[in-house]
NULUM-605004 format. One record per atom (N, C-alpha, C): x, y, z negated. Coordinates in steps of 0.02 Angstrom, whole numbers, padded with zeros to 5 digits, always signed. Layout:
BEGIN
XYZ
...
# end
This chain:
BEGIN
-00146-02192+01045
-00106-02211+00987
-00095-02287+00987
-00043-02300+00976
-00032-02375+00979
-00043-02402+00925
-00041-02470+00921
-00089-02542+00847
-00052-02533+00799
+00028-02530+00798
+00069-02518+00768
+00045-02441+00719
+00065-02371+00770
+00063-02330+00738
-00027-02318+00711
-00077-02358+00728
-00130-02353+00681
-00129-02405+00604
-00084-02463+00634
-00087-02507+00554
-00052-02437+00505
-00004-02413+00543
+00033-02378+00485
-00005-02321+00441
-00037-02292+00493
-00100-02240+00463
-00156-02276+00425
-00174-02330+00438
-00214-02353+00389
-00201-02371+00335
-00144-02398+00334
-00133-02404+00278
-00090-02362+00226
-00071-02285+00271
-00039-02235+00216
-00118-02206+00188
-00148-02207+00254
-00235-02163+00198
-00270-02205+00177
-00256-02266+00173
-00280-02326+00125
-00271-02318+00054
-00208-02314+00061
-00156-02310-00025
-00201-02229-00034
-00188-02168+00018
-00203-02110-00036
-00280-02118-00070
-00352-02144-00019
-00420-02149-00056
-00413-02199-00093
-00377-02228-00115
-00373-02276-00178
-00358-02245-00248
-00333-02193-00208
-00311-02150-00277
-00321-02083-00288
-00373-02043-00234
-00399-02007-00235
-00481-02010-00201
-00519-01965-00247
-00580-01939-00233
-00589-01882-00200
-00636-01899-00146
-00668-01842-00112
-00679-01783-00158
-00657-01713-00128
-00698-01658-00169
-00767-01631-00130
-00808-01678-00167
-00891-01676-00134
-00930-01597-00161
-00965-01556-00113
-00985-01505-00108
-01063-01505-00156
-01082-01464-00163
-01140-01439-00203
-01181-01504-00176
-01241-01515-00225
-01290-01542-00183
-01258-01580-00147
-01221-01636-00146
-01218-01674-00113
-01226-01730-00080
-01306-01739-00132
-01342-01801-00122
-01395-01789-00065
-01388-01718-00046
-01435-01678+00009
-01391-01665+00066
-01346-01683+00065
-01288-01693+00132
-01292-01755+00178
-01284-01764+00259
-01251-01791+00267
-01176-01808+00288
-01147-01876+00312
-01089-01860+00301
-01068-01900+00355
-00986-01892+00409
-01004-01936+00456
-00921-01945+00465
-00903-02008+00510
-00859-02004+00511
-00832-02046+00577
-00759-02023+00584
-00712-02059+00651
-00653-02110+00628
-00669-02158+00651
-00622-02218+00629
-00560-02235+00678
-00507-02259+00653
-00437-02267+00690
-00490-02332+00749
-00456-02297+00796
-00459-02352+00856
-00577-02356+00873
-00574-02321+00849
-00667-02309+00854
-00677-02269+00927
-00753-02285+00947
-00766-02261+00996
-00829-02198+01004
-00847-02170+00925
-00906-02138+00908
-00878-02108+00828
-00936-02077+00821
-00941-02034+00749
-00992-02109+00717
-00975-02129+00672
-01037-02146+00601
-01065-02105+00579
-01128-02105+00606
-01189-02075+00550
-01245-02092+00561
-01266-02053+00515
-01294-02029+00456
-01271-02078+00410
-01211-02041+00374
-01196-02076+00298
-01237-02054+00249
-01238-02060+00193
-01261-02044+00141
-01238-02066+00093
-01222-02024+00019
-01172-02057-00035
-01233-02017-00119
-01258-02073-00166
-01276-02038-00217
-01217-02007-00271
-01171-02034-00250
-01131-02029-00351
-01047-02021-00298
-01008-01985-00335
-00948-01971-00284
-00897-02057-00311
-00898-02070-00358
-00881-02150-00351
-00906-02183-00296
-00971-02185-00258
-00986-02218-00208
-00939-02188-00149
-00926-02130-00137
-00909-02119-00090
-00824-02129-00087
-00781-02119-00144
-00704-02134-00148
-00738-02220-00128
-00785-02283-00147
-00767-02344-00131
-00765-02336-00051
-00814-02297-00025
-00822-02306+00047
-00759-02282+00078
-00718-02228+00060
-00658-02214+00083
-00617-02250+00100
-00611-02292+00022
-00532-02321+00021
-00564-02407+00051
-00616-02427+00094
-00640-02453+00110
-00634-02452+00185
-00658-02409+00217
-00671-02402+00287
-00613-02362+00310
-00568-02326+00265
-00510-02266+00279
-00517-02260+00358
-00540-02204+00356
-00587-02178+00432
-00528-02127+00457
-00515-02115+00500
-00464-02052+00523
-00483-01988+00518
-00541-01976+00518
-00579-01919+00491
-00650-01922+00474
-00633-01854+00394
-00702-01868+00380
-00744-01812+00386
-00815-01813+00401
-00861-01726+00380
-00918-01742+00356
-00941-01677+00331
-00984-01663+00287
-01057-01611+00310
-01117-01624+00304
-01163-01568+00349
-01171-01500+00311
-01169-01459+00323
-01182-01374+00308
-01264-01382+00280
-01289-01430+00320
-01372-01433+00305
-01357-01468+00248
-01444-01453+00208
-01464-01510+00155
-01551-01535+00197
-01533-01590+00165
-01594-01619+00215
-01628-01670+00151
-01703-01676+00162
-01747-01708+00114
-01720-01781+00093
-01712-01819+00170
-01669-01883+00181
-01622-01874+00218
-01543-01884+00195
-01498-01878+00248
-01473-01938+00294
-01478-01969+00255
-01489-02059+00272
-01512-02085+00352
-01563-02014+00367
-01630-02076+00424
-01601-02020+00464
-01610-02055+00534
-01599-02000+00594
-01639-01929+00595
-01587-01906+00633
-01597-01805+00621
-01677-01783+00613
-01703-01812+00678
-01786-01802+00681
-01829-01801+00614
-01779-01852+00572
-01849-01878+00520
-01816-01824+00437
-01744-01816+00457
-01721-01793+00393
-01750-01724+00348
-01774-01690+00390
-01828-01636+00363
-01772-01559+00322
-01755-01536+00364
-01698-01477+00346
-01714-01449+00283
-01687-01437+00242
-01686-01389+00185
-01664-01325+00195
-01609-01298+00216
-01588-01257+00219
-01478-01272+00240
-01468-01226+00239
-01379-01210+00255
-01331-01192+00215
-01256-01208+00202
-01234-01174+00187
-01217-01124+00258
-01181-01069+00230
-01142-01005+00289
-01075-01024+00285
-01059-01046+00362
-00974-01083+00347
-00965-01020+00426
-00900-01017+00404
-00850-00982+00451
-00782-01018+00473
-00803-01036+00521
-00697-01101+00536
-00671-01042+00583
-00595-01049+00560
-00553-01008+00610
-00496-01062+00618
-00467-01067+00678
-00416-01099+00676
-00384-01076+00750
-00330-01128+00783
-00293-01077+00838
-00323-01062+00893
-00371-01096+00907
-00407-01096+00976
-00450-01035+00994
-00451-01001+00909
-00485-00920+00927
-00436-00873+00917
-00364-00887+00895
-00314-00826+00900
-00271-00843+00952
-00299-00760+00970
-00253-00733+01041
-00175-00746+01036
-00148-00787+01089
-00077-00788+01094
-00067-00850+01073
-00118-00895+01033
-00078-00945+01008
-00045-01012+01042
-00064-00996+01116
-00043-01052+01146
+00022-01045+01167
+00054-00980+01129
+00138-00979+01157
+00180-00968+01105
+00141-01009+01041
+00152-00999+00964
+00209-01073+00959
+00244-01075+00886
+00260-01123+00867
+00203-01146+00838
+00201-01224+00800
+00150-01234+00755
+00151-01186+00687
+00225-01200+00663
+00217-01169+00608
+00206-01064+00600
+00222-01029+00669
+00195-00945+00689
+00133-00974+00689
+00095-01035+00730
+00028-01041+00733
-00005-01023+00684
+00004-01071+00646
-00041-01060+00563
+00000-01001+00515
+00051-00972+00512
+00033-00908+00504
-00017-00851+00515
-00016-00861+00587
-00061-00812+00628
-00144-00816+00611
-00146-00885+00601
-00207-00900+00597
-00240-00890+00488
-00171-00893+00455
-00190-00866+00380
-00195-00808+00395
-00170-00750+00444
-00161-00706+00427
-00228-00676+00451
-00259-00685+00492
-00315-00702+00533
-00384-00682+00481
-00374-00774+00440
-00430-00771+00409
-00422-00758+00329
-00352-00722+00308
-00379-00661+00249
-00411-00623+00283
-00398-00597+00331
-00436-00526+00352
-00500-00519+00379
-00531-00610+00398
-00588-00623+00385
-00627-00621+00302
-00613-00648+00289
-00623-00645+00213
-00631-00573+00189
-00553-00553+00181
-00579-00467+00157
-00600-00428+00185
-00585-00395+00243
-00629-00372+00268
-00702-00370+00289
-00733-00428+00308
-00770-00420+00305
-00846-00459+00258
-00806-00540+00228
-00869-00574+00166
-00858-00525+00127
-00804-00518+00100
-00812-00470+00028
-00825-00396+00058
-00799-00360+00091
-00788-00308+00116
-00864-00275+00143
-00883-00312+00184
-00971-00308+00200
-01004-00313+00199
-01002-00393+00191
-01070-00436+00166
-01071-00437+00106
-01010-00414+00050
-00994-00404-00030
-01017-00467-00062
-00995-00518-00048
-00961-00569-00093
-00916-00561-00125
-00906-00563-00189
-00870-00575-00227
-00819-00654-00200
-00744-00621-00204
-00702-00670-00174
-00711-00756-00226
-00718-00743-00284
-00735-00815-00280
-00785-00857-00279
-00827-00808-00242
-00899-00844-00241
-00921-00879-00173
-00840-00886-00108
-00822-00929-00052
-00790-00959-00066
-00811-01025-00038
-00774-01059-00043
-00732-01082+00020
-00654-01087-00002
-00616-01087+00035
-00556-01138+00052
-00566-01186+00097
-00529-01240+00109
-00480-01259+00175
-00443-01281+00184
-00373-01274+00235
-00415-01353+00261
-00406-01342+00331
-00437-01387+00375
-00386-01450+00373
-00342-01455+00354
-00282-01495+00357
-00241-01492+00449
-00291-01463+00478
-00255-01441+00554
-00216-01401+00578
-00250-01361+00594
-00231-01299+00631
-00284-01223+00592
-00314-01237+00540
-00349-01166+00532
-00387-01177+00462
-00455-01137+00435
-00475-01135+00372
-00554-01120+00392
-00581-01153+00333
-00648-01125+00336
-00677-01097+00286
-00716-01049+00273
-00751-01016+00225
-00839-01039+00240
-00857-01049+00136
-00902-01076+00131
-00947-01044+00082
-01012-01012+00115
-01067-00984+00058
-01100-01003+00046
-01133-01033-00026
-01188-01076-00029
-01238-01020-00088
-01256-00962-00051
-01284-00919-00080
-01369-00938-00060
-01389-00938-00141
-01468-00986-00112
-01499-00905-00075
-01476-00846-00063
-01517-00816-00028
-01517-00828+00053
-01464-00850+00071
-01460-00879+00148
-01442-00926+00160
-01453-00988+00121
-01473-01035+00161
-01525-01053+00206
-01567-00997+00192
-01616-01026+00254
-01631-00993+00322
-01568-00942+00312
-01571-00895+00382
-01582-00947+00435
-01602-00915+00487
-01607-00948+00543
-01528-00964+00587
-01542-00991+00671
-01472-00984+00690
-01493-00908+00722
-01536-00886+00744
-01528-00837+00786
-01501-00765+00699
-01527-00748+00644
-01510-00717+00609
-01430-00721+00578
-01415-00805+00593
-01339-00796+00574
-01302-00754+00632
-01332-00785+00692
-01317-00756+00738
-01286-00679+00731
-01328-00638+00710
-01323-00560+00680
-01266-00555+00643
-01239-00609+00595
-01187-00588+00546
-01127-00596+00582
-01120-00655+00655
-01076-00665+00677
-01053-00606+00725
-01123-00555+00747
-01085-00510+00786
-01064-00430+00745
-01094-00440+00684
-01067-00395+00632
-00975-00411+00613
-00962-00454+00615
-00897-00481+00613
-00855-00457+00671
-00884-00483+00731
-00845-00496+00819
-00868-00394+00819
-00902-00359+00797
-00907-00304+00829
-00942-00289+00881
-00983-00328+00880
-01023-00351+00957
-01067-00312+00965
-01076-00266+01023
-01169-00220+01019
-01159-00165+00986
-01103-00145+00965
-01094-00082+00902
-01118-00041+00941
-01148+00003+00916
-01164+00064+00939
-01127+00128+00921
-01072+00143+00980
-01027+00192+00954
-01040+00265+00949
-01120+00298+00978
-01158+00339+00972
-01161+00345+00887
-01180+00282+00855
-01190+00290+00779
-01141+00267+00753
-01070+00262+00758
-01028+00253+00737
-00984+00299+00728
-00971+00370+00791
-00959+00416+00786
-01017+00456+00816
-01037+00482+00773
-01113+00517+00826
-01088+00571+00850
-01153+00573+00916
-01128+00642+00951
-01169+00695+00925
-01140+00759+00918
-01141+00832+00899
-01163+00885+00966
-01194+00918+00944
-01189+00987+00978
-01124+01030+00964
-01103+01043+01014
-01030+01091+00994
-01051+01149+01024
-01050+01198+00987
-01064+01255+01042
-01008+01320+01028
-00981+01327+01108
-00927+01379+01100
-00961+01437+01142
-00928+01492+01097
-00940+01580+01137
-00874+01609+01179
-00925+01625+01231
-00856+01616+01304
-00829+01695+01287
-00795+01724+01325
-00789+01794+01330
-00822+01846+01332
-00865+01827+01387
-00930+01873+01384
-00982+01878+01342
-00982+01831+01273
-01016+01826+01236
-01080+01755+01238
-01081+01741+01301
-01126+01686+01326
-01105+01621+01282
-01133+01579+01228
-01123+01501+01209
-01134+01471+01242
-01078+01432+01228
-01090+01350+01306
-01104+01301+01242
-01136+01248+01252
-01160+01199+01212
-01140+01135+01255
-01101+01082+01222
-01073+01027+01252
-01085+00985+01189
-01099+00910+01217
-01083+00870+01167
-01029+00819+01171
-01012+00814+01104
-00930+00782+01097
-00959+00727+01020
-00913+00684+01009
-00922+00632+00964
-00875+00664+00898
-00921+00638+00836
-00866+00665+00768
-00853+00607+00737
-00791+00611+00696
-00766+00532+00662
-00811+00526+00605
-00818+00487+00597
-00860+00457+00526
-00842+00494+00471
-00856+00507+00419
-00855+00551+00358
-00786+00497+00326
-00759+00527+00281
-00704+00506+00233
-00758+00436+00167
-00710+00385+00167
-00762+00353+00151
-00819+00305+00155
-00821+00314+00221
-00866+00273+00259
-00868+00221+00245
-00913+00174+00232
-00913+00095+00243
-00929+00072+00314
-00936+00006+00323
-00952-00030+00368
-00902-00014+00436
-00920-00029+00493
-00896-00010+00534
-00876+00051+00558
-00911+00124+00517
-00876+00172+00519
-00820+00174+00483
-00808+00131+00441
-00749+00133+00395
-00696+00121+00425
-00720+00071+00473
-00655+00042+00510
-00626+00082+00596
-00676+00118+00585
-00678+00175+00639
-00619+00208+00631
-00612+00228+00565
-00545+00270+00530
-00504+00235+00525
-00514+00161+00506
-00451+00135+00503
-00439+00126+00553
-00450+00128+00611
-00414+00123+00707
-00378+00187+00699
-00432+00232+00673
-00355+00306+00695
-00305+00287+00661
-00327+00293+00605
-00264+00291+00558
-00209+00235+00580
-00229+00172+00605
-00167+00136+00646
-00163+00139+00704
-00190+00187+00721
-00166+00237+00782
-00107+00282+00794
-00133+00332+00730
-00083+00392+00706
-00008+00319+00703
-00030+00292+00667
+00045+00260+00628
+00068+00242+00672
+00055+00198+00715
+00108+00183+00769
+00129+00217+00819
+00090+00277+00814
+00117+00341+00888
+00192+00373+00858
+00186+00359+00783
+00207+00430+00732
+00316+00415+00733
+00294+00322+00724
+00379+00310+00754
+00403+00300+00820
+00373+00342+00882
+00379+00327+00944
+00397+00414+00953
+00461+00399+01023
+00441+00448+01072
+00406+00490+01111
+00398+00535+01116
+00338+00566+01166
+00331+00536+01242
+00382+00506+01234
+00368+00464+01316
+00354+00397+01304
+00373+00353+01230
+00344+00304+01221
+00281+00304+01195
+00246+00386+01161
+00207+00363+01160
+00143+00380+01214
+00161+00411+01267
+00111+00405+01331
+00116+00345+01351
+00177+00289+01362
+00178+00251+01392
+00136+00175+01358
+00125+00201+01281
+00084+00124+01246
+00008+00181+01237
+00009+00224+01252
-00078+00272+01272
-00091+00226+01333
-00052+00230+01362
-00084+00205+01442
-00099+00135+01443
-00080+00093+01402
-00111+00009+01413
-00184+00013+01402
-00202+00079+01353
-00275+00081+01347
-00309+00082+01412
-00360+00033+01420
-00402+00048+01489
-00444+00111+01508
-00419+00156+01565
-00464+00197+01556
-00433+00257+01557
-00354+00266+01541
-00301+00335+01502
-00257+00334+01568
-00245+00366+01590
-00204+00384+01647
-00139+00421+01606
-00085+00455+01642
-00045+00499+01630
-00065+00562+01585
-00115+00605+01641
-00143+00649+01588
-00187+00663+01538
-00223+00615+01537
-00239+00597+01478
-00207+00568+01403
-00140+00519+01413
-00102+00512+01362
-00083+00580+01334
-00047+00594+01389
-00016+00671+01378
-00066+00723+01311
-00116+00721+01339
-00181+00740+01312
-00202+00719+01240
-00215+00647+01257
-00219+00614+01164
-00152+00630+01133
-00080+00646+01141
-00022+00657+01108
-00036+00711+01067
-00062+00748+01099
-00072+00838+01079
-00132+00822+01025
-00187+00776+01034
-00236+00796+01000
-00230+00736+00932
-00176+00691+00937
-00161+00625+00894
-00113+00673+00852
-00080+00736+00853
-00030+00749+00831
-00037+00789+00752
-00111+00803+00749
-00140+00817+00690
-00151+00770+00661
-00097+00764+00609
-00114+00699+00559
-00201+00698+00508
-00214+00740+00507
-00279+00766+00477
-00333+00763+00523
-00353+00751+00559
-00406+00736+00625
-00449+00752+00589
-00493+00814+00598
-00567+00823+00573
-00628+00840+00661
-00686+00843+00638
-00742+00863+00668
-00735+00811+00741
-00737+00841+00788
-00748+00827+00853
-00685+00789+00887
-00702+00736+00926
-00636+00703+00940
-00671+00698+01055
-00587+00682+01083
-00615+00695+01137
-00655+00625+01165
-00677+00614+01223
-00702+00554+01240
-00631+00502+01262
-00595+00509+01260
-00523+00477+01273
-00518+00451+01219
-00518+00473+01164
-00485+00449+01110
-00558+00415+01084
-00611+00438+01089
-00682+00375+01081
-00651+00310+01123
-00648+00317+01191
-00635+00252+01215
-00571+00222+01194
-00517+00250+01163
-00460+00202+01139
-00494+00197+01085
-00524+00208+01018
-00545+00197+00973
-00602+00134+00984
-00630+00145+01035
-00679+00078+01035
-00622+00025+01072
-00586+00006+01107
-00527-00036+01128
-00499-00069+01070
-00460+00000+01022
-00428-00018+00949
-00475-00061+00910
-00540-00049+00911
-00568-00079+00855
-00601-00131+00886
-00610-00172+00943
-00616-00240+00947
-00559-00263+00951
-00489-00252+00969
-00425-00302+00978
-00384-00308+00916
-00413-00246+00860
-00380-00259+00783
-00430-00250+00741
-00479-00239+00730
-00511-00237+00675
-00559-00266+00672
-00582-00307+00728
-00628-00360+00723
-00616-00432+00713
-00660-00468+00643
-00647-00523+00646
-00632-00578+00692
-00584-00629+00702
-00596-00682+00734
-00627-00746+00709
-00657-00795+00725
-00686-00848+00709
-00732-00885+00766
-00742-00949+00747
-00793-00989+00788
-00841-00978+00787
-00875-00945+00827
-00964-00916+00828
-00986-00977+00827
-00991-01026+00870
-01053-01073+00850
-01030-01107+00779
-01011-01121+00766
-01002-01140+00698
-01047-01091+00628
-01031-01039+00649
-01085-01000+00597
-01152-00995+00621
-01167-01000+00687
-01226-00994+00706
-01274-01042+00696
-01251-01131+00692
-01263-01194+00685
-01276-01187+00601
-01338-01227+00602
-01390-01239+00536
-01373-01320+00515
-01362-01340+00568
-01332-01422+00550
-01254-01461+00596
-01218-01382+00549
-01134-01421+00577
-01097-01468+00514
-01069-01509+00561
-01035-01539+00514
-00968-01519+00503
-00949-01532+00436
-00883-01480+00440
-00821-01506+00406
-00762-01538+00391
-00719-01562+00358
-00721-01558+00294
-00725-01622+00253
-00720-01639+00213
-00668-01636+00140
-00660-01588+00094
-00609-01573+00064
-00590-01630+00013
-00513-01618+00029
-00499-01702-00019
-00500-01751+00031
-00501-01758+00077
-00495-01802+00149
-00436-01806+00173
-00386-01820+00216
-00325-01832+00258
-00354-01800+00337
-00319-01758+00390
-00328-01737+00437
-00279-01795+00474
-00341-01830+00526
-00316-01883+00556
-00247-01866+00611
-00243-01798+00616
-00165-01780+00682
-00132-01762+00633
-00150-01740+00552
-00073-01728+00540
-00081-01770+00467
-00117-01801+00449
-00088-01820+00371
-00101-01785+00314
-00107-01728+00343
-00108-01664+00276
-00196-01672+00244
-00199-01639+00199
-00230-01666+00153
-00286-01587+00170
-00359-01595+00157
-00397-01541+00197
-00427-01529+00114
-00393-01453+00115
-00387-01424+00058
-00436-01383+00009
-00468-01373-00045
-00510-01326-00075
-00457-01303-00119
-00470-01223-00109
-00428-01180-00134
-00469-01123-00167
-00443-01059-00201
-00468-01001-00209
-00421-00962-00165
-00477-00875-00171
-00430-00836-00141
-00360-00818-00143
-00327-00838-00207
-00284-00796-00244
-00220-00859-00209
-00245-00906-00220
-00209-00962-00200
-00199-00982-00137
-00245-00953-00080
-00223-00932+00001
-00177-00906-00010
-00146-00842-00043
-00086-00821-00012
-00032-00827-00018
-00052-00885-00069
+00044-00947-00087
+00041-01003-00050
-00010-01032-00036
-00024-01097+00014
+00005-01082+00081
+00072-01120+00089
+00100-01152+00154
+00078-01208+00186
+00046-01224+00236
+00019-01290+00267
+00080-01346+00273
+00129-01318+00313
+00195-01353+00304
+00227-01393+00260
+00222-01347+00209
+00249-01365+00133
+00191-01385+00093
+00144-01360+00094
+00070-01419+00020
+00031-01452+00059
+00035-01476+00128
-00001-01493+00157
+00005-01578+00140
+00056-01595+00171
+00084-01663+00169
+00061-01678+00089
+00038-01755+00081
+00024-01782+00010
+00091-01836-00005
+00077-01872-00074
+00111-01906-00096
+00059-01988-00100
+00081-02052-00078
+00039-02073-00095
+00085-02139-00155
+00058-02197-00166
+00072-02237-00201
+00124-02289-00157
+00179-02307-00189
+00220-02361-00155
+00240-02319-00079
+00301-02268-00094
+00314-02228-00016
+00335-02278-00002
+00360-02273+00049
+00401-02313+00122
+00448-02279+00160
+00493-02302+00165
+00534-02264+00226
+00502-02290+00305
+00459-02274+00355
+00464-02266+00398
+00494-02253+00477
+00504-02334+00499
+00543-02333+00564
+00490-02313+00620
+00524-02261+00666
+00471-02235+00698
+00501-02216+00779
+00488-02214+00826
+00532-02181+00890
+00511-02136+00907
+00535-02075+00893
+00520-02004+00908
+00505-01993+00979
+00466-01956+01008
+00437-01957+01068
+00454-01899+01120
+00471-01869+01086
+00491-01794+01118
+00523-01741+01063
+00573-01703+01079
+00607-01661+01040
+00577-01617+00975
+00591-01607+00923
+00575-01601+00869
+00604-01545+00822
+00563-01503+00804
+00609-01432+00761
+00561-01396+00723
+00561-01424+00663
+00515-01377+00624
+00529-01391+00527
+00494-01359+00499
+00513-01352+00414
+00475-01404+00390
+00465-01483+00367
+00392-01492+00359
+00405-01510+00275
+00366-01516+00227
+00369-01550+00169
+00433-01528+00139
+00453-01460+00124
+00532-01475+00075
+00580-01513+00144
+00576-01534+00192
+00622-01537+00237
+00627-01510+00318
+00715-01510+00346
+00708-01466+00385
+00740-01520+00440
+00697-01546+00479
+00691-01579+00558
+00706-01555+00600
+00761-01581+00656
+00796-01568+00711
+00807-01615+00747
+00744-01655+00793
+00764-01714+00784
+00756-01724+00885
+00777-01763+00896
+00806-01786+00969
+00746-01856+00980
+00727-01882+01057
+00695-01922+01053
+00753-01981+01049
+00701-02036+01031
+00738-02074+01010
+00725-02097+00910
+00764-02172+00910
+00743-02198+00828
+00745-02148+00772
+00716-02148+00726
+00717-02109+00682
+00695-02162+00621
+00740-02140+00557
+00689-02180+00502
+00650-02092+00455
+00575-02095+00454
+00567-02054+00410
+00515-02055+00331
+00513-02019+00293
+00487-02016+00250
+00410-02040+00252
+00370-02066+00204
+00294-02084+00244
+00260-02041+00272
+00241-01968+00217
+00203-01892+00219
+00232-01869+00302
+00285-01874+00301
+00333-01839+00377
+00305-01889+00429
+00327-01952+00412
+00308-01981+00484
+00226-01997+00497
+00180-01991+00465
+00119-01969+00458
+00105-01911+00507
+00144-01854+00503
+00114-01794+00531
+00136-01814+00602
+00207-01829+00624
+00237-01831+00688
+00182-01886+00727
+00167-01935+00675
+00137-01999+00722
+00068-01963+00745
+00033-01942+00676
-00030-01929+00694
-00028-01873+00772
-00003-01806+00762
+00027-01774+00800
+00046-01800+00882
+00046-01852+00898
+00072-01906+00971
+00149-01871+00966
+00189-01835+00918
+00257-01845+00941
+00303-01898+00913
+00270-01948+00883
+00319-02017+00869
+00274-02060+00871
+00290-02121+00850
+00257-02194+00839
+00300-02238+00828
+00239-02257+00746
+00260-02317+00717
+00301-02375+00759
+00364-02395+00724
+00393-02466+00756
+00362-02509+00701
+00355-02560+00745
+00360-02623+00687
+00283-02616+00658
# end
């Protein structure tokens, strides 16, 4: 980043911590806090802040390019890690693009779609859904980047370990399931002609109802059934067969036995193995495992500026994820705008702030919030 396009960033997130306060987390005198400065060669830390006035002076003071906050509470957060003496955790979950599939052939703005869409279904499905949190009892904040994190500060687990968070993260990912007890296997026993029973065992679907991962057992058929149900019989052998494992006659096979919209008792081992396929590539959460597994991560700071784009790193509720556009509430307002001369760096096409950019390399004058994101971003830089 060039001197130019850092004076300009310092001094647009100069003006905003002058006039805004950090939104400082529980306990936050049991935090520490650390940070990356324009043109710096390291993280600062171990910060420490008593009173959130101390910490807006340190802001609009040092206006750092990014700021974070520790998941741990520690006796002293102040003195190096060795001496700080752990208290316990919050349970944070970050999702952002680097764990959804496809996103590297995304726009930015399909990106962070993909990635809200992502982590409601983290959220409901499985904090509230499994672990039964009550939705506003996470807390839930927009990274100002590329993704979101969810935050539990339930005094019953803060003091899990990493290897026990560990457990919640593969309750999420689907990891280790045991599809024996997910659909268990049965004795089936049929009477041949001669009267002789043959006894075979075959797997049965989870009961109507089910929670947990059997629940979602059903929900794979069921978006199974649905997408076979507007297809051809030759389209739908031919999207049977991407399943690993299904040949010709076997699609053929699951068609006949998918064709009972009512699926009861015994299902074949074909349709077990597309059912275990279905339910890690859709019904399992995505997210950053080490991040939940880590007892002392540090994690973005809400009420902060995201040093690549400007946007403002958000605390929200649930209800209010599903009106929140990054594009559009991301970008802030600060004191004394500017029009911004800037030389665009490479070609440009997207919705940002209430405006719609099409822009060519080459001069540009833009808005502060706009040319904030492009600069931070490396697709422009500050003139002048």
């Amino acid at each position: 980043m060039t001197e130019a396009s850092q004076r300009f960033l310092r001094s647009y997130f100069g003006r905003y911590y002058k006039d805004h306060a950090p939104a400082l987390p529980r306990r936050f005198a049991r935090r520490e806090f650390g940070f990356f400065h324009f043109g710096g060669s390291g993280m600062q830390r171990p910060v420490a802040f008593a009173t959130v006035a101390e910490a807006q002076a340190f802001l609009a003071r040092q206006v750092p390019m990014h700021a974070y906050y520790s998941s741990a509470y520690y006796q002293d957060p102040s003195v190096p890690m060795a001496q700080k003496k752990w208290m316990g955790a919050d349970l944070v979950f970050d999702l952002d693009a680097d764990h959804v599939k496809g996103a590297e052939n995304m726009t930015y703005a399909e990106m962070l779609a993909k990635v809200k869409d992502e982590f409601r279904k983290l959220i409901d499905r499985f904090l509230v859904g499994q672990l039964g949190y009550a939705a506003d009892a996470i807390g839930i904040v927009f990274s100002g980047g590329r993704g979101y994190h969810a935050h539990i500060s339930d005094p019953r687990i803060v003091s899990l370990t990493s290897t026990e968070r560990r457990e919640i993260v593969d309750l999420v990912r689907g990891l280790n399931l045991d599809y024996n007890w997910a659909m268990p296997v049965a004795v089936v026993r049929e009477t041949e002609a001669e009267g002789r029973v043959h006894e075979t065992l075959a797997h049965r679907l989870p009961g109507r109802g089910s929670g947990g991962w059997r629940g979602l057992v059903r929900e794979a058929l069921k978006l199974l059934q649905g997408r076979l149900a507007g297809m051809s019989d030759p389209d739908r052998i031919k999207y049977l067969r991407t399943f690993g494992g299904v040949g010709a006659r076997k699609a053929q096979e699951l068609v006949q036995e998918l064709s009972d919209p009512d699926i009861r008792g015994v299902v074949s081992n074909a349709l077990v193995s597309v059912l275990q396929q279905l339910c890690m590539d859709e019904m399992a959460g995505e997210l950053d495992e080490p991040v939940t597994c880590d007892v002392r991560r540090l994690i973005r700071l809400p009420g902060t500026l995201h040093g690549k784009t400007g946007f403002v790193v958000k605390r929200m509720t649930r209800d209010e994820l599903d009106g929140f556009e990054p594009l559009r509430d991301g970008p802030v307002a600060v004191r004394d705008p500017q029009a911004i001369r800037c030389e665009i760096l490479k070609p440009v096409n997207i919705q940002l702030g209430g405006e719609s950019y099409s822009l060519q390399a080459g001069p540009a004058e833009l808005p502060e919030p706009d040319a904030a994101f492009f600069v931070g971003r490396g697709e422009a830089k500050a003139v002048g």
